[in-house]
VOPAGU-2260 file (C-alpha; in pm, 1 decimal, decimal comma):
REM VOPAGU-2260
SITE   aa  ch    i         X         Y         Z
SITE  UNK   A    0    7389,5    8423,8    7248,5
SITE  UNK   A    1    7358,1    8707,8    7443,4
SITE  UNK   A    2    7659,1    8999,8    7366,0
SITE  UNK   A    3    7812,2    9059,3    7690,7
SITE  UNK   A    4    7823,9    9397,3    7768,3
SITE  UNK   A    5    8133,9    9551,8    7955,5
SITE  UNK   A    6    8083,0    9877,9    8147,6
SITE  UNK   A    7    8404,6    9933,3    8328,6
SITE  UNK   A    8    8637,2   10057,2    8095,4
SITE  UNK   A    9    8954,5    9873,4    8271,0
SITE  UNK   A   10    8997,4    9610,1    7998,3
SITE  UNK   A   11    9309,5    9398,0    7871,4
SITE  UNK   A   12    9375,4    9400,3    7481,7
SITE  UNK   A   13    9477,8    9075,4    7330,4
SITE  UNK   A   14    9599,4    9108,3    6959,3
SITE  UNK   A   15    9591,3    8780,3    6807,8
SITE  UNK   A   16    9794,6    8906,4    6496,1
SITE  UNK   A   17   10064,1    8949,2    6727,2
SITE  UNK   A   18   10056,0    8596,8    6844,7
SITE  UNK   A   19   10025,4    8465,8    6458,4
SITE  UNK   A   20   10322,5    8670,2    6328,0
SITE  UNK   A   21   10520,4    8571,7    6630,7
SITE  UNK   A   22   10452,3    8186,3    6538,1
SITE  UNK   A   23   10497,0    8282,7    6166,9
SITE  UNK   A   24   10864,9    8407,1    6241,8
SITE  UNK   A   25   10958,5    8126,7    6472,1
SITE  UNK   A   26   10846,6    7873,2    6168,9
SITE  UNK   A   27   11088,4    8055,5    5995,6
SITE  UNK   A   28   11344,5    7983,7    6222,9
SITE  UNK   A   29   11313,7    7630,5    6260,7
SITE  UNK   A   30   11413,7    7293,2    6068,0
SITE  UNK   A   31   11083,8    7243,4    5793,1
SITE  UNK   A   32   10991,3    6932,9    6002,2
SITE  UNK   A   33   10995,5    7069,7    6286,6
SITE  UNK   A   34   10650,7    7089,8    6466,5
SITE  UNK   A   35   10535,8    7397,3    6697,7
SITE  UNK   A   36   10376,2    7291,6    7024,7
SITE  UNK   A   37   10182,6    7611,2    7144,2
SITE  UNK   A   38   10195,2    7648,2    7554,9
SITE  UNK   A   39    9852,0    7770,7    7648,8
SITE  UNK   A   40    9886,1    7703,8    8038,7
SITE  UNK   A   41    9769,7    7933,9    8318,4
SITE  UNK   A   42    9511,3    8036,8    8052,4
SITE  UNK   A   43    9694,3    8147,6    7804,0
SITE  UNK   A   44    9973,1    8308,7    8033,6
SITE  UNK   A   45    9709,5    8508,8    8125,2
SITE  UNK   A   46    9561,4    8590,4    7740,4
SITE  UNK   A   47    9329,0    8360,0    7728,7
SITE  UNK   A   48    9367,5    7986,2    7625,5
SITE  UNK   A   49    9121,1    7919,7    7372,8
SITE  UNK   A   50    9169,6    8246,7    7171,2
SITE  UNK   A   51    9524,6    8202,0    7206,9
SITE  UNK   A   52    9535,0    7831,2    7071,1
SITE  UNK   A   53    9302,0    7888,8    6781,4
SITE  UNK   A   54    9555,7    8214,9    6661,9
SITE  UNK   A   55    9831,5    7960,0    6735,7
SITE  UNK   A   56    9646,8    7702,0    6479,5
SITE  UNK   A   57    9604,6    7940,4    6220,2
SITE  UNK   A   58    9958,1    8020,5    6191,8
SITE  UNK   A   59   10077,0    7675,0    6168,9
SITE  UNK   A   60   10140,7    7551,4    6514,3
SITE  UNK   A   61   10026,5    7160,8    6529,8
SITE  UNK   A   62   10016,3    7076,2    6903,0
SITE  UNK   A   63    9887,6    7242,3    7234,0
SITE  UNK   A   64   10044,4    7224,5    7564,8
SITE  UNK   A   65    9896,0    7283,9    7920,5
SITE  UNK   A   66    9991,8    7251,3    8278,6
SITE  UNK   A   67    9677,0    7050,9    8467,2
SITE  UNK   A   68    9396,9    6813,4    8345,3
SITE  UNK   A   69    9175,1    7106,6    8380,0
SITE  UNK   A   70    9315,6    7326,4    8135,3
SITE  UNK   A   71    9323,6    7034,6    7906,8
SITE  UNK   A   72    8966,6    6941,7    7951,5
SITE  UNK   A   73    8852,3    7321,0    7898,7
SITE  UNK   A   74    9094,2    7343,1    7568,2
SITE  UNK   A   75    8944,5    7000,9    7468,1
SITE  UNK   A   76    8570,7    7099,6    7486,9
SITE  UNK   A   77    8622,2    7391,9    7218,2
SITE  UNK   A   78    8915,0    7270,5    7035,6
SITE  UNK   A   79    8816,0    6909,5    6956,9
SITE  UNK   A   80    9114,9    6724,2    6685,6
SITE  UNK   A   81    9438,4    6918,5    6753,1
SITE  UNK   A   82    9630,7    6687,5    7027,5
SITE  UNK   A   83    9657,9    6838,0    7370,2
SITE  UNK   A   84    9991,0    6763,2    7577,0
SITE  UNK   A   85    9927,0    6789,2    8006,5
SITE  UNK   A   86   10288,6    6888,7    8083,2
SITE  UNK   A   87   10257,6    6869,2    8466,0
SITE  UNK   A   88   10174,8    6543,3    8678,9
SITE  UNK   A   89    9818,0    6388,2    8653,3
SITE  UNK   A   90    9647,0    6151,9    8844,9
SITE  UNK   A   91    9580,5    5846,8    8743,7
SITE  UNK   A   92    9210,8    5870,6    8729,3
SITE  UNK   A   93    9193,8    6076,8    8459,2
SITE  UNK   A   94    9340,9    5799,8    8243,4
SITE  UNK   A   95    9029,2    5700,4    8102,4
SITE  UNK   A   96    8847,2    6066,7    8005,9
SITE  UNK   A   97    9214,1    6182,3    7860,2
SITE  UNK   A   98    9251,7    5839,3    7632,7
SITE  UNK   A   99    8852,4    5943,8    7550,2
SITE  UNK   A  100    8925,2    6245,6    7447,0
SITE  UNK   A  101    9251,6    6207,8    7248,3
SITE  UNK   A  102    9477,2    6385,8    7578,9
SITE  UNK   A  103    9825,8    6322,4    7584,6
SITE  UNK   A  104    9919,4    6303,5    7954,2
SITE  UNK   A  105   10268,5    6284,6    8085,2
SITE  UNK   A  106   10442,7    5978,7    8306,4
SITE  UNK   A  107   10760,1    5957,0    8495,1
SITE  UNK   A  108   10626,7    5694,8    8705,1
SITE  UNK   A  109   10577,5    5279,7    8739,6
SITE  UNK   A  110   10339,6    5322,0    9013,6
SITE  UNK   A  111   10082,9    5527,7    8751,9
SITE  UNK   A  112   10135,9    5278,3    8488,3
SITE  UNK   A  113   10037,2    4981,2    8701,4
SITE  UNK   A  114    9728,7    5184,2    8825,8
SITE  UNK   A  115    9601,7    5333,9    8523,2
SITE  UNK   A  116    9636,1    4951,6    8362,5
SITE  UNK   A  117    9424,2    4893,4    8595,3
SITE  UNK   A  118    9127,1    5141,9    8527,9
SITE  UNK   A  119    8880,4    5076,2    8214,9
SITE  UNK   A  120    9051,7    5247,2    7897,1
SITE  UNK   A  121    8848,5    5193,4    7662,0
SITE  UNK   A  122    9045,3    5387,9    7400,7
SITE  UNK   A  123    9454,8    5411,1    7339,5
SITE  UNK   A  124    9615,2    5642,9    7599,9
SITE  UNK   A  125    9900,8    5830,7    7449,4
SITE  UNK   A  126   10169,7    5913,3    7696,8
SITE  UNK   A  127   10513,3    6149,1    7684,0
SITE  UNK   A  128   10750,2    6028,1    7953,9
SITE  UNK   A  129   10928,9    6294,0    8126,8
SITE  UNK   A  130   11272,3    6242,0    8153,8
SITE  UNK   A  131   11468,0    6508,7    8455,6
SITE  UNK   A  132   11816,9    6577,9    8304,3
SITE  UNK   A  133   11889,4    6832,0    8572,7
SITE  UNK   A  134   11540,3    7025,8    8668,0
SITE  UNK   A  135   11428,4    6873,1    8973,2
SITE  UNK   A  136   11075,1    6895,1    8927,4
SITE  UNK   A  137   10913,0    6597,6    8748,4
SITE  UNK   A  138   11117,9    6289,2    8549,0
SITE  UNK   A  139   11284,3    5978,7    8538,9
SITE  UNK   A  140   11626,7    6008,3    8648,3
SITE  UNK   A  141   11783,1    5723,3    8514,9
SITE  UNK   A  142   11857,9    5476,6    8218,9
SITE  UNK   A  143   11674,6    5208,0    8455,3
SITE  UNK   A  144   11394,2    5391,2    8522,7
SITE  UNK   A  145   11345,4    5477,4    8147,8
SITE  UNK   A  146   11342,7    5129,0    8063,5
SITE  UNK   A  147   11154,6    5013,3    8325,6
SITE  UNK   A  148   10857,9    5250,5    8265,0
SITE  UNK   A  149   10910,8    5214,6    7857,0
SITE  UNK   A  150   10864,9    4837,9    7890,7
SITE  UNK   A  151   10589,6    4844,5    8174,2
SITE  UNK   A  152   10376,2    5064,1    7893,9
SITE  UNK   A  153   10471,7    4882,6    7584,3
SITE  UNK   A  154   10324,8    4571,7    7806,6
SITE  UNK   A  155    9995,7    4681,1    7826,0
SITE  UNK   A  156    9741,0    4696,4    7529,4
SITE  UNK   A  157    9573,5    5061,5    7546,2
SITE  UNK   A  158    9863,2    5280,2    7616,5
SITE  UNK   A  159   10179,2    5403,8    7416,0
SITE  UNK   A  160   10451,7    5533,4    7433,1
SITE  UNK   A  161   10388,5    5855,1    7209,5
SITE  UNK   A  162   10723,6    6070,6    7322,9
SITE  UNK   A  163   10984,6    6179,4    7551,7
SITE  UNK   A  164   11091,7    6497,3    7661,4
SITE  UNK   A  165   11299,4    6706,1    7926,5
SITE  UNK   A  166   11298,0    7091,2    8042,0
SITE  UNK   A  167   11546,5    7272,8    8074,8
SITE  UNK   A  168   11696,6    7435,9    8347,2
SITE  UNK   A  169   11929,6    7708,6    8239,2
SITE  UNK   A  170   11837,9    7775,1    7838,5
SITE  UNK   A  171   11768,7    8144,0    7883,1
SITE  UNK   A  172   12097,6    8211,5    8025,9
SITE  UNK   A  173   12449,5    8277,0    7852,1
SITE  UNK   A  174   12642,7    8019,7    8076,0
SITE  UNK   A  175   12552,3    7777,9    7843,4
SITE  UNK   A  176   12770,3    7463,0    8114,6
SITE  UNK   A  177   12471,1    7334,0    8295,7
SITE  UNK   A  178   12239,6    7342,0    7994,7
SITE  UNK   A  179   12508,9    7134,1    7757,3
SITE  UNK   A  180   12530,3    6881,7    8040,2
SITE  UNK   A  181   12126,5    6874,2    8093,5
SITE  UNK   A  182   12129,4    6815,3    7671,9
SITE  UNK   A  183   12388,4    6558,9    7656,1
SITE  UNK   A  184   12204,0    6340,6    7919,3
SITE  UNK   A  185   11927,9    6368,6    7716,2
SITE  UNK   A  186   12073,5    6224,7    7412,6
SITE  UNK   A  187   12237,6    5961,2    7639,3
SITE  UNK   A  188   11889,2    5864,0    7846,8
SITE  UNK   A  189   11684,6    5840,6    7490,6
SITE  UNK   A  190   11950,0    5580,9    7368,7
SITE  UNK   A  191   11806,4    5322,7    7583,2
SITE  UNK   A  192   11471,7    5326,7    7388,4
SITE  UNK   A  193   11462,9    5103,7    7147,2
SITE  UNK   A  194   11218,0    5231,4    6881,6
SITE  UNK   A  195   11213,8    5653,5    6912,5
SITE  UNK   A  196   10843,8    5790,9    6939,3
SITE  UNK   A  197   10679,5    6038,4    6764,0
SITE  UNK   A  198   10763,9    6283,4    6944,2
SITE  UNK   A  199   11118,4    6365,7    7083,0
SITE  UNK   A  200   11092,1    6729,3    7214,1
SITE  UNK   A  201   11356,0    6925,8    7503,2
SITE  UNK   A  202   11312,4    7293,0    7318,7
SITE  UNK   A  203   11194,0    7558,8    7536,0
SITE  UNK   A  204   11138,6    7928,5    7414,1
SITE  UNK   A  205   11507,6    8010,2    7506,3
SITE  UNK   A  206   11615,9    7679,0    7333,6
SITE  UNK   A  207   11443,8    7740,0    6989,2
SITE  UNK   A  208   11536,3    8082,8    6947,6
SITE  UNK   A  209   11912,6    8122,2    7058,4
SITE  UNK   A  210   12043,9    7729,4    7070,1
SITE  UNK   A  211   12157,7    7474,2    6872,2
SITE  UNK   A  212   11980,9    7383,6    6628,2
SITE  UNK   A  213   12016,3    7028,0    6679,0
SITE  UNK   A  214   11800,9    7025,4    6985,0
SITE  UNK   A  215   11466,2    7123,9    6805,0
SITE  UNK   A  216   11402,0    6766,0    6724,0
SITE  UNK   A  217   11080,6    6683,5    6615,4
SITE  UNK   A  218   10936,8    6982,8    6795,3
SITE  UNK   A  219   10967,5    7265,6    7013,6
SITE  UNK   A  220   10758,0    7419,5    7302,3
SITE  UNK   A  221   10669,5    7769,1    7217,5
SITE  UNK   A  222   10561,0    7985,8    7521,0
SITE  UNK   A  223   10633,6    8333,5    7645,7
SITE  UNK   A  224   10774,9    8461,6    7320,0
SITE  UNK   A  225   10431,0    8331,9    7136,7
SITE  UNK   A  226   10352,4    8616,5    7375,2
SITE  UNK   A  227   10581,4    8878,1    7239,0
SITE  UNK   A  228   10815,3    8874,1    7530,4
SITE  UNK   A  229   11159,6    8717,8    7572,4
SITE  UNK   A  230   11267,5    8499,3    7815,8
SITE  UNK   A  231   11549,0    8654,0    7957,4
SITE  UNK   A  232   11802,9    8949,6    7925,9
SITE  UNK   A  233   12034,3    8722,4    7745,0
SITE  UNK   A  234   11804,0    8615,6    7493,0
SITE  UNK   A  235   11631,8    8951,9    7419,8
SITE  UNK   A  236   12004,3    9062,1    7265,8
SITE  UNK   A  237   12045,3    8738,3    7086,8
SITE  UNK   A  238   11655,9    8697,2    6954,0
SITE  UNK   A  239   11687,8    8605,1    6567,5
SITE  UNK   A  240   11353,1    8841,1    6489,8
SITE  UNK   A  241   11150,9    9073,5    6682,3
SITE  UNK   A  242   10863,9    8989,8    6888,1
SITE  UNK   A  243   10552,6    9163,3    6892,1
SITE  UNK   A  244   10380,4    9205,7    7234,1
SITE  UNK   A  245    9997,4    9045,2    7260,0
SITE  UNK   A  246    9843,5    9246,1    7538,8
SITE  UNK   A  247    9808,0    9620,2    7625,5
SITE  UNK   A  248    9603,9    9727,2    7929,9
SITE  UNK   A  249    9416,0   10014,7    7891,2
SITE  UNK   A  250    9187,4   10225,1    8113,4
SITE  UNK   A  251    8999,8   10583,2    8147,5
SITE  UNK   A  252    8948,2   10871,4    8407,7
SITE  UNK   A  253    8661,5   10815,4    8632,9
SITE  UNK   A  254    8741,1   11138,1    8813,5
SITE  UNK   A  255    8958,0   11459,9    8797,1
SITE  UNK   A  256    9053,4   11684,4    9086,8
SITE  UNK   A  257    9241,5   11958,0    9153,2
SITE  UNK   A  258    9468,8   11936,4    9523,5
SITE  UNK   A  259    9647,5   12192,0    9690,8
SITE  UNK   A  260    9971,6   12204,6    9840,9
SITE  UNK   A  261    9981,4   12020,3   10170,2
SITE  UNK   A  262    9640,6   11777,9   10127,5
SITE  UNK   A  263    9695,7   11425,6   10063,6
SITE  UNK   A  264    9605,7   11113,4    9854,6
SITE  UNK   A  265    9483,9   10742,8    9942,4
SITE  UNK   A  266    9460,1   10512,8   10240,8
SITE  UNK   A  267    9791,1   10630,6   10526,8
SITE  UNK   A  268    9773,9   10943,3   10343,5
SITE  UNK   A  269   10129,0   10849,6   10138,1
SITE  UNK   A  270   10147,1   11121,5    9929,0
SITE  UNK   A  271   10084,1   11466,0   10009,3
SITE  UNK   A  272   10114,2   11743,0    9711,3
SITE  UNK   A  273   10378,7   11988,4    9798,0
SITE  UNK   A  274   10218,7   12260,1    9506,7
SITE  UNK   A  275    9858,6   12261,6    9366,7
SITE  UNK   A  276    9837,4   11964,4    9119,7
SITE  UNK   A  277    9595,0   11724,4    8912,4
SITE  UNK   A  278    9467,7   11402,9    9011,4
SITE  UNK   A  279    9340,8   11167,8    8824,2
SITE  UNK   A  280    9121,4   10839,1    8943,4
SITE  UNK   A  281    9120,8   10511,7    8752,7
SITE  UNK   A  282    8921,7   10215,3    8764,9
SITE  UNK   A  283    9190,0    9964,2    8860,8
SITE  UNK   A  284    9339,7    9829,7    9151,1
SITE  UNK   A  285    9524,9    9528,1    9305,9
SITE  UNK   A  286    9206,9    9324,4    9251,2
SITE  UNK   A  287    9271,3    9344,0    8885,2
SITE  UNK   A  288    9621,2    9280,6    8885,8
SITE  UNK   A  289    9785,3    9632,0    8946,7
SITE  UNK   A  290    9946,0    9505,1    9284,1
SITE  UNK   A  291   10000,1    9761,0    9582,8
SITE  UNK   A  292   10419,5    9768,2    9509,0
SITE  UNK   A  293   10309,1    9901,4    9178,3
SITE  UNK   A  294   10278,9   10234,5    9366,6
SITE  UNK   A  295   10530,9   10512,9    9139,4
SITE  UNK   A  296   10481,4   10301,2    8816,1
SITE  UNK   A  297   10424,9   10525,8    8561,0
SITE  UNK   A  298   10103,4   10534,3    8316,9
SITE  UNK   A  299   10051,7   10736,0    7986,2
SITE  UNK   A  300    9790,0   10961,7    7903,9
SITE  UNK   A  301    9787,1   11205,5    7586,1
SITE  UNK   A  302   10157,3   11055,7    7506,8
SITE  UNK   A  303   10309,0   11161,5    7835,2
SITE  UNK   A  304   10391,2   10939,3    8177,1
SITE  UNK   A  305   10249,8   10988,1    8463,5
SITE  UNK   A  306   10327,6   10842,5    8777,6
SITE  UNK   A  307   10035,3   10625,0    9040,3
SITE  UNK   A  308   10032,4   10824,2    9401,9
SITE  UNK   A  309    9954,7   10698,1    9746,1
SITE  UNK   A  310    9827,2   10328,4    9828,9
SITE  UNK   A  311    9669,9   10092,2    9537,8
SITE  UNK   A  312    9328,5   10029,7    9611,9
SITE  UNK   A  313    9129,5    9727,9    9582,3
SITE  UNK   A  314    8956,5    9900,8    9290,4
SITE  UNK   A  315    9108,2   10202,6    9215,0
SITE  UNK   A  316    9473,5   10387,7    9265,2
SITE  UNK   A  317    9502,8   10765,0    9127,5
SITE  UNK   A  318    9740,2   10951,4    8866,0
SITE  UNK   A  319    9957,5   11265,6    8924,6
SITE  UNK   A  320    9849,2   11398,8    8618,0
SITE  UNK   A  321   10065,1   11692,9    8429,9
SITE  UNK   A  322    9738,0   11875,6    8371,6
SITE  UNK   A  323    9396,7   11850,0    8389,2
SITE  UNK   A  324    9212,8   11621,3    8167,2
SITE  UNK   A  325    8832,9   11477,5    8090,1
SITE  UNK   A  326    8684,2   11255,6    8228,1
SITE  UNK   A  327    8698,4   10969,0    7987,9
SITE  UNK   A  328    9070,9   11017,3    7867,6
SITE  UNK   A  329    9253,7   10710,5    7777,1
SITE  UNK   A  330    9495,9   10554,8    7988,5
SITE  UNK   A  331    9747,4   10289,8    7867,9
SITE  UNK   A  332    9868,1   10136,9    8179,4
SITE  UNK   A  333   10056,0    9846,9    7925,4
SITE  UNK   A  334   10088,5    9922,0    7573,7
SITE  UNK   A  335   10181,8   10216,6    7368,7
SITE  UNK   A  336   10077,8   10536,9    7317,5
SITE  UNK   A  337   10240,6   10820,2    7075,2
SITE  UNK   A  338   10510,8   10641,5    7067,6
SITE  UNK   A  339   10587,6   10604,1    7390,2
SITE  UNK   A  340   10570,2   10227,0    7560,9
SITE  UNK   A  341   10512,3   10054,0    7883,6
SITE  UNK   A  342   10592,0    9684,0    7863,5
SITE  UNK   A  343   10561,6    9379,1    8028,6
SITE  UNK   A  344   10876,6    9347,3    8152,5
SITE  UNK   A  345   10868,7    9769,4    8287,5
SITE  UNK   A  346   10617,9    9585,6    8549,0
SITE  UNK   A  347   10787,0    9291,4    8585,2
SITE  UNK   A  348   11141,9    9501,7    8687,7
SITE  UNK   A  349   10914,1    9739,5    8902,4
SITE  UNK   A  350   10795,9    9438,3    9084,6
SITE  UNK   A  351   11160,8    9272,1    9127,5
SITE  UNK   A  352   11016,8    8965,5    8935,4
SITE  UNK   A  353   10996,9    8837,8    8566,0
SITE  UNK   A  354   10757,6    8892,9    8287,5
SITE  UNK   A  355   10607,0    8608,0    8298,3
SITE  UNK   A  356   10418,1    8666,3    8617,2
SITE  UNK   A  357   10295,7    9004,5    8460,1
SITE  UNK   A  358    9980,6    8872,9    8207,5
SITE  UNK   A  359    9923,8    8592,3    8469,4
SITE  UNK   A  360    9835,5    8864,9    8755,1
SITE  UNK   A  361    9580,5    9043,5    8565,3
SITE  UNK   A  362    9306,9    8897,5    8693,8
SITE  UNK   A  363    9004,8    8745,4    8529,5
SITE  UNK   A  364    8789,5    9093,0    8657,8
SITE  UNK   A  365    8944,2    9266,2    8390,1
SITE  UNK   A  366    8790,5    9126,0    8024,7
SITE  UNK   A  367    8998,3    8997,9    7767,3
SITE  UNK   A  368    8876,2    9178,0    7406,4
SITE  UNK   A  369    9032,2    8997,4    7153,2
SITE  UNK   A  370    9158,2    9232,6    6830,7
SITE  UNK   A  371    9196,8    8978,7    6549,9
């Protein structure tokens, strides 16, 4: 296989070891029998599914979790025995390739049953049913329903009832009202089964790491802080160990000039030096991920911050550097540097969002390089 060969030196740093130590400390956290269900949707949150789920494996996590029959079928086709969990809705037709293929697909609905029974399975389909406690999104909403749809899939031959779960709404936040109420539903709905499956699992992120213990059943869904970042304000005070961070984004100088006072920078011409200054031009722009509000976001280069003038290009956005530098000079745009850091969640503030949007913007232009 040819070694692909990256010339643009705008690249995102994943370090697996992060991820691992971030799974090992979690393990430590949890009840012994407690199983870790890595969440490797929206590729990896952005850090790449594959790599991500085969760090996740080595550390001790047993199950993988996804959003869309896609990301299950490109997980499946390089990780081939661990099982694979489709969290979102899936049609019908792809009954038969995820029973193939040992792909647990999720069901909050009669209607699928009967038409899935229908297709040609011509090995066991394992299904969680998706119970809504308080969410809104996808789940049975009652103790009928939950019967119903048990006993319509313990009817047929080549599908089973392999677990039940629920999301919830409110775990990352210190009002802890709405989330009891969304938990003791729960415990009421999974009373009406009459055999519990395999799998009973409600634990989020926020839910492992700062609630009851009680709720980690038999196991819990591990996602942004497998990531090094915490859910929430609330549960970055409260986190029983520290995360470490899996990507860094990192860059160089393309081009150095010196501006005097009164000439201007970018498209509109939104920043005009008032004194004779340094600027510096990177490789990135919003096409990569650095979006166009990301204008007066600071960067580091040789330890110190410097802050990105005028528009964001499609491909590029300049630096008011404190002096002149090389071309070539490093530029952490996420990540640390002497000491100094720009996180995830700097961005995600900047942006008036949350972190999780952050790695999931970087676009697929910029290469993963995976530090083991």
């Amino acid at each position: 296989m040819e070694e692909i060969h990256y010339y643009r030196p705008t690249k995102a740093f994943i370090h697996l070891q992060a991820i691992r130590e971030n799974i090992t400390q979690l393990k430590k956290h949890l009840q012994s029998d407690v199983q870790i269900m890595a969440v490797v949707k929206a590729n990896g949150y952005g850090h790449g599914d594959v790599q991500v789920a085969l760090a996740a494996i080595q550390a001790g996590a047993t199950l993988l979790a996804v959003a869309t029959p896609e990301e299950a079928i490109h997980l499946r086709a390089q990780i081939t025995s661990t099982d694979i969990l489709v969290l979102g809705a899936s049609p019908a037709s792809f009954a038969p390739y995820a029973a193939k293929h040992n792909i647990t697909l999720t069901v909050f609905s009669m209607e699928w049953v009967e038409q899935a029974a229908l297709l040609n399975l011509m090995n066991k389909l394992k299904l969680h049913i998706k119970i809504d406690t308080g969410m809104g999104r996808l789940g049975v909403t009652s103790k009928e329903e939950l019967q119903s749809l048990y006993e319509a899939i313990n009817a047929t031959e080549l599908m089973e009832v392999d677990g039940v779960f629920t999301h919830f709404a409110t775990a990352d936040e210190e009002d802890a009202l709405y989330f009891e109420t969304q938990a003791q539903l729960f415990r009421n709905m999974l009373q009406v089964m009459p055999v519990k499956p395999r799998l009973v699992h409600v634990a989020n992120t926020a839910t492992a790491m700062v609630k009851d213990e009680e709720l980690q059943f038999d196991a819990i869904r591990f996602g942004i802080s497998m990531y090094g970042m915490a859910p929430s304000p609330y549960v970055a005070e409260n986190l029983p160990f520290p995360l470490q961070p899996a990507m860094s984004l990192e860059t160089e100088l393309v081009h150095v000039k010196r501006l005097t006072a009164g000439q201007s920078v970018g498209y509109g011409a939104t920043y005009t030096a008032n004194k004779d200054v340094f600027i510096g031009t990177l490789p990135i722009g919003y096409a990569d991920g650095l979006l166009r509000n990301l204008t007066g976001q600071t960067v580091l280069i040789d330890g110190q911050r410097a802050p990105i003038v005028g528009r964001i290009c499609m491909d590029q956005c300049m630096i008011l550097l404190p002096k002149a530098y090389t071309v070539g000079e490093k530029v952490t745009l996420i990540g640390t540097q002497q000491n100094v850091t720009i996180s995830l969640d700097e961005w995600a503030a900047k942006l008036n969002t949350i972190n999780y949007e952050i790695p999931c913007i970087i676009t697929n232009r910029v290469p993963r390089i995976y530090i083991s």
